[in-house]
NULOMI-723629 format. One record per atom (N, C-alpha, C, O, CB): residue in one letter; residue number from 0; x, y, z; atom name. Coordinates in Angstrom, 2 decimals. Glycine has a CB too. Example, Ala and Ser with C-alpha at 12.3 -4.5 7.8 and 13.67 -1.06 7.14 Angstrom:
2
A,0,13.19,-5.69,7.80,N
A,0,12.30,-4.50,7.80,CA
A,0,13.20,-3.30,7.80,C
A,0,14.24,-3.32,8.46,O
A,0,11.31,-4.47,9.05,CB
S,1,12.85,-2.25,7.08,N
S,1,13.67,-1.06,7.14,CA
S,1,12.90,0.03,7.87,C
S,1,13.41,1.14,8.04,O
S,1,14.08,-0.60,5.72,CB
***
This chain:
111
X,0,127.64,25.43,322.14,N
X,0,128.82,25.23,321.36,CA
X,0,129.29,23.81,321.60,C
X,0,129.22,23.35,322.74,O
X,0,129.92,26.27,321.73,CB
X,1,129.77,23.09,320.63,N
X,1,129.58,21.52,320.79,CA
X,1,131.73,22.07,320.69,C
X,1,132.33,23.05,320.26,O
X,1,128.28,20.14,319.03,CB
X,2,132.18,20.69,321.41,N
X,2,133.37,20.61,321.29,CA
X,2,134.30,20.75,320.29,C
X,2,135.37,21.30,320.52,O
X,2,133.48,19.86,321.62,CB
X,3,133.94,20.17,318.85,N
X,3,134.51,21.28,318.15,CA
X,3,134.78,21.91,317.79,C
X,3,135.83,21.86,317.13,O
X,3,134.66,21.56,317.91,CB
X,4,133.91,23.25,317.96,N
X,4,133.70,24.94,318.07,CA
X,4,134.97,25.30,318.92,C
X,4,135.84,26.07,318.51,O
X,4,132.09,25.52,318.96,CB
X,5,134.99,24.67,320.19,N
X,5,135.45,25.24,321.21,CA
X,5,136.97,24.63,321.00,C
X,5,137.90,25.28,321.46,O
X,5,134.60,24.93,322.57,CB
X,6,137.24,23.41,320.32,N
X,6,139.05,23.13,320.03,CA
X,6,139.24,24.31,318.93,C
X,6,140.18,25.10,319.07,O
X,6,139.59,21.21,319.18,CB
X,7,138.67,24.38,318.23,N
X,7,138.66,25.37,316.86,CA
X,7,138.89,26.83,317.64,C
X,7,139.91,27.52,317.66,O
X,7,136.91,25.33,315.81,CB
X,8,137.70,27.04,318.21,N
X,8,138.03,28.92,318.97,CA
X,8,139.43,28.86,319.76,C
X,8,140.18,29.84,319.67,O
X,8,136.56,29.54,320.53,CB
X,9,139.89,27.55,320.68,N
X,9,141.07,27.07,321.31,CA
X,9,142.03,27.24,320.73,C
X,9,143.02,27.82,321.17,O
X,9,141.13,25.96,321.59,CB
X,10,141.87,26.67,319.43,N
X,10,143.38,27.05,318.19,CA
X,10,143.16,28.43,317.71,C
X,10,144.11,29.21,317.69,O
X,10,143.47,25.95,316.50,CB
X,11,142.03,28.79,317.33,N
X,11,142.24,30.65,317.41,CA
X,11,142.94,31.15,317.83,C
X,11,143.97,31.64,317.37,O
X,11,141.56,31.45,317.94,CB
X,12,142.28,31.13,319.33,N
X,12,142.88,31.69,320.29,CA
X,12,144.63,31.44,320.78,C
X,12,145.20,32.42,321.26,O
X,12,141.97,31.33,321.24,CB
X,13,145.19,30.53,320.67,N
X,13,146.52,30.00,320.57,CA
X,13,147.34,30.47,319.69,C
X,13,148.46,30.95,319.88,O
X,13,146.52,28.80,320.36,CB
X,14,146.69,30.31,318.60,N
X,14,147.00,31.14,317.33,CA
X,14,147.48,32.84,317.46,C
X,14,148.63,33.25,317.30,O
X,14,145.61,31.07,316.46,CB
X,15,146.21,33.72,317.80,N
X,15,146.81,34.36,317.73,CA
X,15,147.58,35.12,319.43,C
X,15,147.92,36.30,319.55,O
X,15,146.07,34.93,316.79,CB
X,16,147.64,34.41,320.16,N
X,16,148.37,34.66,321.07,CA
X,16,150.32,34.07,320.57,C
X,16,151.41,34.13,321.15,O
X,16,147.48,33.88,322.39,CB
X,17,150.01,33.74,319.75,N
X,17,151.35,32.97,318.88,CA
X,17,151.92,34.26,318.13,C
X,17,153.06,34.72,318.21,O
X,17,150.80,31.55,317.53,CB
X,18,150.88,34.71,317.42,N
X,18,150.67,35.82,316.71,CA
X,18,151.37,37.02,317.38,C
X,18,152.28,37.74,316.99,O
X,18,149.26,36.00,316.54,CB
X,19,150.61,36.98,318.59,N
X,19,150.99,38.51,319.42,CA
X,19,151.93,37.98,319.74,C
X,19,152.37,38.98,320.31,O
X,19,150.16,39.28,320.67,CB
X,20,152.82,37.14,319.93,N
X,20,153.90,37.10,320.90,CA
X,20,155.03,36.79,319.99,C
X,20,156.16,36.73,320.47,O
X,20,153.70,36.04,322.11,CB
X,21,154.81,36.55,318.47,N
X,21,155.33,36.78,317.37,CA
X,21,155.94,38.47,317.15,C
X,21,157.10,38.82,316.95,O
X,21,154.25,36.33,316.42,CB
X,22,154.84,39.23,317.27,N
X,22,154.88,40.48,317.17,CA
X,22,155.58,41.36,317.82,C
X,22,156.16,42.32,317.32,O
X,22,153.99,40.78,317.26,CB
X,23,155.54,40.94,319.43,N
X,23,156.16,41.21,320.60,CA
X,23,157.76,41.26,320.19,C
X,23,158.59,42.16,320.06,O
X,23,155.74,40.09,321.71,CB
X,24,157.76,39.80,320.06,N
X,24,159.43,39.31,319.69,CA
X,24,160.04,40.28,319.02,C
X,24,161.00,40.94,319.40,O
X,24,159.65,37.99,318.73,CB
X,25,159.07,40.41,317.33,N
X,25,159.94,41.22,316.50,CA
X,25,159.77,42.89,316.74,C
X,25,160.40,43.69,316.05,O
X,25,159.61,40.80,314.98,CB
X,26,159.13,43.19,317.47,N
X,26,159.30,44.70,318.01,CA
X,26,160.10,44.90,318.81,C
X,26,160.49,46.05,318.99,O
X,26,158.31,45.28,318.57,CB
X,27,160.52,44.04,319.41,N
X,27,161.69,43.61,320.54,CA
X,27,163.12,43.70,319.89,C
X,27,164.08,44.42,320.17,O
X,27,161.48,41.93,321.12,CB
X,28,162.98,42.92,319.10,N
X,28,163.92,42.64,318.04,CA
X,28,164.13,44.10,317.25,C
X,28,165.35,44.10,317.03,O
X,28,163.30,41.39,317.04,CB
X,29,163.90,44.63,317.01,N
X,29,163.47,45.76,316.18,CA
X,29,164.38,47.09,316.91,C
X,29,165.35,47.70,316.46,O
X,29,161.61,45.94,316.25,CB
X,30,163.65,47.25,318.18,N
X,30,164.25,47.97,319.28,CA
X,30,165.96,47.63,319.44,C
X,30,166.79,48.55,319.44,O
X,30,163.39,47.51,320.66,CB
X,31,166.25,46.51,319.53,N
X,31,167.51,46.18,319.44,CA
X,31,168.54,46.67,318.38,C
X,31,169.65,47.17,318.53,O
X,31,167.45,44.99,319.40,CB
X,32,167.90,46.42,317.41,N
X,32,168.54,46.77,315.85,CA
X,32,168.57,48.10,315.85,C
X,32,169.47,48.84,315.46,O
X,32,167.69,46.28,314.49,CB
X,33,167.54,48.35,316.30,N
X,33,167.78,50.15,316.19,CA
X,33,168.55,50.85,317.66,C
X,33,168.46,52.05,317.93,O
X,33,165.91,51.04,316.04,CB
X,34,168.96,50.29,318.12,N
X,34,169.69,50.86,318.79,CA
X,34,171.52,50.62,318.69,C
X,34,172.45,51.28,319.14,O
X,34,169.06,50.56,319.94,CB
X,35,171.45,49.36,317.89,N
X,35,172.50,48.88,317.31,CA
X,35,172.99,50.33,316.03,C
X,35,174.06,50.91,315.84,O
X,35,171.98,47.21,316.65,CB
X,36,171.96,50.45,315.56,N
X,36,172.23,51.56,314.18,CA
X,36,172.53,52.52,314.73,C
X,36,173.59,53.05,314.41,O
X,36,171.10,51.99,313.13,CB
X,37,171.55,53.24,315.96,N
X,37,172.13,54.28,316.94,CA
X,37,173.10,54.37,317.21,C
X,37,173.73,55.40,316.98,O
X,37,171.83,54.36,317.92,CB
X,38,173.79,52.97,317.99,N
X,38,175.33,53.63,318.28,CA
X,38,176.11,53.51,317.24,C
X,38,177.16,54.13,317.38,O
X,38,176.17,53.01,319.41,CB
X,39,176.00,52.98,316.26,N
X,39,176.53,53.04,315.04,CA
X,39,176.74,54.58,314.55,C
X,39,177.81,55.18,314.68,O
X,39,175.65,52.24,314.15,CB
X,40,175.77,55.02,314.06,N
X,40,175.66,56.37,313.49,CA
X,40,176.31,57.12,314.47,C
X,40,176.64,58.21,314.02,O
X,40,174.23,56.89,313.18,CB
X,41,176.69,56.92,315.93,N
X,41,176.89,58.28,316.85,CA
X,41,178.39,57.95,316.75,C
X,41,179.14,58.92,316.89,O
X,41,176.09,58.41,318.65,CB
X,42,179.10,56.47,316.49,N
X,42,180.46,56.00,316.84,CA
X,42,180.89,56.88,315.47,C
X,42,181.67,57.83,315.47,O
X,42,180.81,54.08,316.98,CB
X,43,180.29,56.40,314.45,N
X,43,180.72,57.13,312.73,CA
X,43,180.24,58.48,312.99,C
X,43,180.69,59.16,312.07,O
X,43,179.78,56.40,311.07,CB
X,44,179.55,59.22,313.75,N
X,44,179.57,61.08,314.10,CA
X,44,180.77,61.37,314.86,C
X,44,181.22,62.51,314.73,O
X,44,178.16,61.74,315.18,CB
X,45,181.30,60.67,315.53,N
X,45,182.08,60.83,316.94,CA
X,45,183.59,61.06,315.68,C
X,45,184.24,62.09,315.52,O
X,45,182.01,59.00,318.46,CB
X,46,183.75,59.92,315.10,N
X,46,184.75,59.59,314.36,CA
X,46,185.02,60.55,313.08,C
X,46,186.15,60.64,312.60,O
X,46,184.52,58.25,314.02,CB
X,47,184.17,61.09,312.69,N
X,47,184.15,62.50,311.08,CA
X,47,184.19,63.38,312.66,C
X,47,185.41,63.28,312.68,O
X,47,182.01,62.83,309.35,CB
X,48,183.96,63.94,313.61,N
X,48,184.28,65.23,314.41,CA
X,48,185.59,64.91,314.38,C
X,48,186.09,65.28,313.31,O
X,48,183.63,65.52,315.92,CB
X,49,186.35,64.39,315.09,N
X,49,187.41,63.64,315.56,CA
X,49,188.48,64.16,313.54,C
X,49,189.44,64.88,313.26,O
X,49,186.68,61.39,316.12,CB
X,50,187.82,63.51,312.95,N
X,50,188.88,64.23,311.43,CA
X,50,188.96,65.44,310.95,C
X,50,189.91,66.04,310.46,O
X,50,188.57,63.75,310.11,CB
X,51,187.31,65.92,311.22,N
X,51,187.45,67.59,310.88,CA
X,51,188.15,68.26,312.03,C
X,51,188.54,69.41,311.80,O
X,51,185.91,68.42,310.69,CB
X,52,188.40,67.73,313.32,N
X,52,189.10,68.30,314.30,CA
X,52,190.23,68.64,314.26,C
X,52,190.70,69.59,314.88,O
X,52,189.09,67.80,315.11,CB
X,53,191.03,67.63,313.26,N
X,53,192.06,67.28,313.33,CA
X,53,192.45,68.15,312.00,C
X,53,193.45,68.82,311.76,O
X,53,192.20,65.81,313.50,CB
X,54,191.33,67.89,311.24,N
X,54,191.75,68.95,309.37,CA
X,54,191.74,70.34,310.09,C
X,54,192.59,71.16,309.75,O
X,54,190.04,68.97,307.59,CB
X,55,191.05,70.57,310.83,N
X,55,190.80,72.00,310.81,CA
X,55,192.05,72.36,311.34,C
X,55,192.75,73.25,310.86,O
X,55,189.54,72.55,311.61,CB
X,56,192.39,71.56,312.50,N
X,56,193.71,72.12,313.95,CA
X,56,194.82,71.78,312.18,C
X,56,195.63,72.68,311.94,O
X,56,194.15,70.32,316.37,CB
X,57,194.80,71.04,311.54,N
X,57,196.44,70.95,310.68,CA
X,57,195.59,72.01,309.54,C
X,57,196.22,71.61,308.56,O
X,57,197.23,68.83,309.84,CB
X,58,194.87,72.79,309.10,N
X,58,194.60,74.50,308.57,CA
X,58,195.55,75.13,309.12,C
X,58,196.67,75.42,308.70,O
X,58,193.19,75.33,309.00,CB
X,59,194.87,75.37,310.42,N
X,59,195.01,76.49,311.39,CA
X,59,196.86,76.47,311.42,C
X,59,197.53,77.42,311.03,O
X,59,194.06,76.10,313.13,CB
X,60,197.39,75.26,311.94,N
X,60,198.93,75.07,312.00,CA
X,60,199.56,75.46,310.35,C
X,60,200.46,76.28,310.21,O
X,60,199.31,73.25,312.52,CB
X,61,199.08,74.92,309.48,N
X,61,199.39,75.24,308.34,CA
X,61,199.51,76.98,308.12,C
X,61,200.53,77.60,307.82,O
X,61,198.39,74.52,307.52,CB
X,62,197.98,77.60,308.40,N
X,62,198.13,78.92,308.15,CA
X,62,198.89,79.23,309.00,C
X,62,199.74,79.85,308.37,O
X,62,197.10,79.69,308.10,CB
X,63,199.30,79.22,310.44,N
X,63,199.85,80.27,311.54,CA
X,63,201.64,80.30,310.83,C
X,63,202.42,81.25,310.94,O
X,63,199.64,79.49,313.63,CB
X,64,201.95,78.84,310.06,N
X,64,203.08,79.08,309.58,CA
X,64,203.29,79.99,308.68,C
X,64,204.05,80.96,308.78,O
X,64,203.47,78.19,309.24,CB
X,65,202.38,79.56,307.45,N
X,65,202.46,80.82,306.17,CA
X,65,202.00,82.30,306.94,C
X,65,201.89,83.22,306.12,O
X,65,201.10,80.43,304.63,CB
X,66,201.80,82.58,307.94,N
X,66,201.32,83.82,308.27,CA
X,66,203.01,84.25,308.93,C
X,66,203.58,85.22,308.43,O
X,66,199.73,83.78,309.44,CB
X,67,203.43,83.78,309.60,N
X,67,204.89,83.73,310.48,CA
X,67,205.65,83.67,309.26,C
X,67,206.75,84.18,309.43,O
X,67,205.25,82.31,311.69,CB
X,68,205.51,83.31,308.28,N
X,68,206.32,83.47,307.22,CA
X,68,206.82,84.78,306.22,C
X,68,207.91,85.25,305.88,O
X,68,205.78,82.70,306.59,CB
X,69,205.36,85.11,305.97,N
X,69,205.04,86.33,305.41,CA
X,69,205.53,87.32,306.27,C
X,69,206.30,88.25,306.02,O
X,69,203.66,86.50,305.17,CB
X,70,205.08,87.05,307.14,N
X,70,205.34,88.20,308.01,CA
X,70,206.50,88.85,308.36,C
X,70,206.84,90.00,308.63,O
X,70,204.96,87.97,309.00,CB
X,71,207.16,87.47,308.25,N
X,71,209.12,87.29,308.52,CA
X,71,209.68,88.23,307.57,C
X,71,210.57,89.07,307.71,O
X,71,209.97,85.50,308.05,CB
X,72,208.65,87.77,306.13,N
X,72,209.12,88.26,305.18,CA
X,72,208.96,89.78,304.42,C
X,72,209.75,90.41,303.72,O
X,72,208.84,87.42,304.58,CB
X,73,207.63,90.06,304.88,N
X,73,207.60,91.70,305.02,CA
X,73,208.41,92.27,305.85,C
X,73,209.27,92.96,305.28,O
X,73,206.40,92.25,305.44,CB
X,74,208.47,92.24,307.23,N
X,74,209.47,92.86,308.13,CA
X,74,210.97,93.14,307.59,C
X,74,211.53,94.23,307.66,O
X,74,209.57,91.94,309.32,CB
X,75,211.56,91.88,307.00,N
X,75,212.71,92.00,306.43,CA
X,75,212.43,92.76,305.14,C
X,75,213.47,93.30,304.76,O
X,75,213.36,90.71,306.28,CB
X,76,211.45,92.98,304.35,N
X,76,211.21,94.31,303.24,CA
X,76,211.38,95.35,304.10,C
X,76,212.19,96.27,304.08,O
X,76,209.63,94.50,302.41,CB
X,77,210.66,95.14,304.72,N
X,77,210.43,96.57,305.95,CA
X,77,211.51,97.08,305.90,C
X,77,211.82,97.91,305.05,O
X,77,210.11,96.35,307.64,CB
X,78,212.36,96.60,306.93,N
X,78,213.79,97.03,307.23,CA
X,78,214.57,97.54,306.39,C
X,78,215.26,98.55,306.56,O
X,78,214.49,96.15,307.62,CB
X,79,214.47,96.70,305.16,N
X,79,215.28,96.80,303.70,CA
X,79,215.02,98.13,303.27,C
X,79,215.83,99.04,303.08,O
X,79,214.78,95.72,302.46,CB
X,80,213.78,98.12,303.14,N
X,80,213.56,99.94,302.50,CA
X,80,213.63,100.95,303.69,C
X,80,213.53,102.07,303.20,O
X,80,211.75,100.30,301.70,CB
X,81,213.75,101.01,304.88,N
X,81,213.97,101.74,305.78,CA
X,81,215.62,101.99,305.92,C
X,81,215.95,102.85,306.74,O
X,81,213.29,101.16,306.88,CB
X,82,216.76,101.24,305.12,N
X,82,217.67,101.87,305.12,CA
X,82,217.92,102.91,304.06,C
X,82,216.95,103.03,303.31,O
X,82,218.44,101.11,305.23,CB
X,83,218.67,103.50,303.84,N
X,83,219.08,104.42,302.79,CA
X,83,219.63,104.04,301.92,C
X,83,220.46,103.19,302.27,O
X,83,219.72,105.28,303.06,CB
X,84,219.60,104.29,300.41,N
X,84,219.89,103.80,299.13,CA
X,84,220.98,103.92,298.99,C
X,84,221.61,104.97,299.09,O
X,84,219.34,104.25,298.15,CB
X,85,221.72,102.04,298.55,N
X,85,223.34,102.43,298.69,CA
X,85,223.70,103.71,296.99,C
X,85,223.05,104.15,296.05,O
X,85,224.56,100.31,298.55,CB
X,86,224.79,103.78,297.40,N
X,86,225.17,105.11,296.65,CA
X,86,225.34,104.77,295.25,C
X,86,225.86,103.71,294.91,O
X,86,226.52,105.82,297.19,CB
X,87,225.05,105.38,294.67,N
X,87,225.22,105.17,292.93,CA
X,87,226.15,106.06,292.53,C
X,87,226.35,107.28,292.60,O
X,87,223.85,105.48,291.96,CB
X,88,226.75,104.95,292.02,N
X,88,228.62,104.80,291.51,CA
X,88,228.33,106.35,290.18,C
X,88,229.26,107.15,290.23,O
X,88,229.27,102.33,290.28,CB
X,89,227.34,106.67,289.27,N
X,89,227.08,107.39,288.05,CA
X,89,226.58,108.48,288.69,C
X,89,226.59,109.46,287.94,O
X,89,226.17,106.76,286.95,CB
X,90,226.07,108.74,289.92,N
X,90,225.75,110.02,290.39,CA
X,90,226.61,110.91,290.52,C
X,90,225.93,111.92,290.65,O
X,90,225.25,110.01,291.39,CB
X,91,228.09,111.33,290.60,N
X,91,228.40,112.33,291.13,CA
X,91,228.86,112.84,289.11,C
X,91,229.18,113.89,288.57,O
X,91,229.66,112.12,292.69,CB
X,92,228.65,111.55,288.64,N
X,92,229.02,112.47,286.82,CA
X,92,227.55,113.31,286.34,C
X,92,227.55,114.42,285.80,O
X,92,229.39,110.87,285.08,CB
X,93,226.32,112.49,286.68,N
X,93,225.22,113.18,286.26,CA
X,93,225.52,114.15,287.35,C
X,93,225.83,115.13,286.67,O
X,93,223.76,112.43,286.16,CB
X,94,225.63,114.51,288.55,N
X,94,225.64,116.17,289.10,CA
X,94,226.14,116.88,288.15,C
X,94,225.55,117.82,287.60,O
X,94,226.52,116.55,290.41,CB
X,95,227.28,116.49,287.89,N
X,95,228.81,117.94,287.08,CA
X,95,227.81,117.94,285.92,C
X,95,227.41,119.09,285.82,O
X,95,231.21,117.25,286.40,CB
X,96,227.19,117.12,284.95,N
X,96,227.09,117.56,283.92,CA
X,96,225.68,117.87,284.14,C
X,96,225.25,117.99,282.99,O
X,96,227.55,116.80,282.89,CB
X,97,224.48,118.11,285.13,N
X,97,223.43,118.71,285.18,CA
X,97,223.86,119.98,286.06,C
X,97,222.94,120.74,286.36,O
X,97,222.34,117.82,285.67,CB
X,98,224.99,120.27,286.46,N
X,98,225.38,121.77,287.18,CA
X,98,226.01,122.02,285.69,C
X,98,225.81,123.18,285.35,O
X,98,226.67,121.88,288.90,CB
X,99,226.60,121.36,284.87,N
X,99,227.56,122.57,283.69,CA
X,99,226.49,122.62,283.15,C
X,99,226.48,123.75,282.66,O
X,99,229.03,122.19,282.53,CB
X,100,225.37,122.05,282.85,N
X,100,223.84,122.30,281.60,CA
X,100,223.28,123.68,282.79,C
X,100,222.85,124.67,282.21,O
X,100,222.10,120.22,281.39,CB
X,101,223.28,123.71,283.74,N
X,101,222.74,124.72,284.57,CA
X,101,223.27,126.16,284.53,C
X,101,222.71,127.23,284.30,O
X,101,222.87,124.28,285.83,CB
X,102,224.74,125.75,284.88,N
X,102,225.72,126.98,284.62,CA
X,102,225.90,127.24,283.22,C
X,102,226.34,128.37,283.04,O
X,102,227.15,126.75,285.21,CB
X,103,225.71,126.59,282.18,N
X,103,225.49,127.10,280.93,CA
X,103,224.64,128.15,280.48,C
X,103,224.83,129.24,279.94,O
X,103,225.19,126.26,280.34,CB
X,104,223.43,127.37,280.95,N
X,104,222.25,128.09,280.90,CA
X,104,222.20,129.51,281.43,C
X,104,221.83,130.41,280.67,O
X,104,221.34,127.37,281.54,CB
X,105,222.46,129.71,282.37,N
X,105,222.70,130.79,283.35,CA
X,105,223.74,131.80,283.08,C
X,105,223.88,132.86,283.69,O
X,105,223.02,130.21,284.56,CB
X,106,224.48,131.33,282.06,N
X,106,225.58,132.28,281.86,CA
X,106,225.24,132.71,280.52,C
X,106,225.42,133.90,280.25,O
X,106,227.08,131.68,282.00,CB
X,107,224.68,131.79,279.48,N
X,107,224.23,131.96,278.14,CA
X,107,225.49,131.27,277.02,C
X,107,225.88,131.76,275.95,O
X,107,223.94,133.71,277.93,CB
X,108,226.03,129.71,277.83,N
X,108,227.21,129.59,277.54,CA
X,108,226.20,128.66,277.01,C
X,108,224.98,128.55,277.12,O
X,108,228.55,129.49,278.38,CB
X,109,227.49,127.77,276.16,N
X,109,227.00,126.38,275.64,CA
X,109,228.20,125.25,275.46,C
X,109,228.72,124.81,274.43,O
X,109,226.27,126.63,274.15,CB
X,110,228.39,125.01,276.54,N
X,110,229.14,124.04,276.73,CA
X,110,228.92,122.21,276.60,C
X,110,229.85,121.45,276.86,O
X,110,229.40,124.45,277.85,CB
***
C-alpha cells in the first residue's frame, strides 16, 4: 500500500469515527429529548388528575347538597301528611244533608 492508500484509508477511517461519534451525540441527544417529553407528559398527567380530582370532589359536594336538600324536603312532606287534615269548613252541611237523604230513604220520606 503506497502512502496514498493509507492517507485515504486514514480519512476513512477518521471519517467514520466522525460518523460514529456523530451518531453517539445524536442518540445522546435523543435520550435527552425524550426524557424531556417524559416529564412533560407525566407533569400534564399529574395536572388533568389534579382537575378531575377536583371536578369530581365539586360533583360529589354539589350532589351531597341536592341530596340534603331533597331530603329536607321530603321529610317536611313527610311530616305534613302525617298530620291530620285541617277541618273542612262544608263538612258538617254535607253530613245533615247526607243523614236527611239517609233518613229519607229509610223512612220512605222525600225531603
Amino acid at each position: 500500500m503506497d502512502t496514498t492508500d493509507t492517507s485515504r484509508v486514514d480519512q476513512a477511517i477518521v471519517r467514520v469515527l466522525h460518523a460514529e461519534q456523530s451518531a453517539r451525540d445524536a442518540v445522546a441527544q435523543c435520550a435527552v429529548d425524550a426524557e424531556v417529553v417524559r416529564q412533560d407528559a407525566r407533569a400534564r398527567a399529574r395536572a388533568i388528575a389534579e382537575r378531575a380530582a377536583e371536578r369530581v370532589a365539586r360533583a360529589h359536594r354539589w350532589t351531597d347538597a341536592a341530596l340534603r336538600s331533597e331530603i329536607g324536603r321530603l321529610s317536611q312532606l313527610r311530616a305534613a301528611l302525617q298530620q291530620p287534615a285541617p277541618p273542612d269548613p262544608d263538612e258538617p252541611a254535607r253530613m245533615t244533608r247526607a243523614l236527611d237523604r239517609l233518613s229519607a230513604e229509610l223512612t220512605g220520606g222525600n225531603e
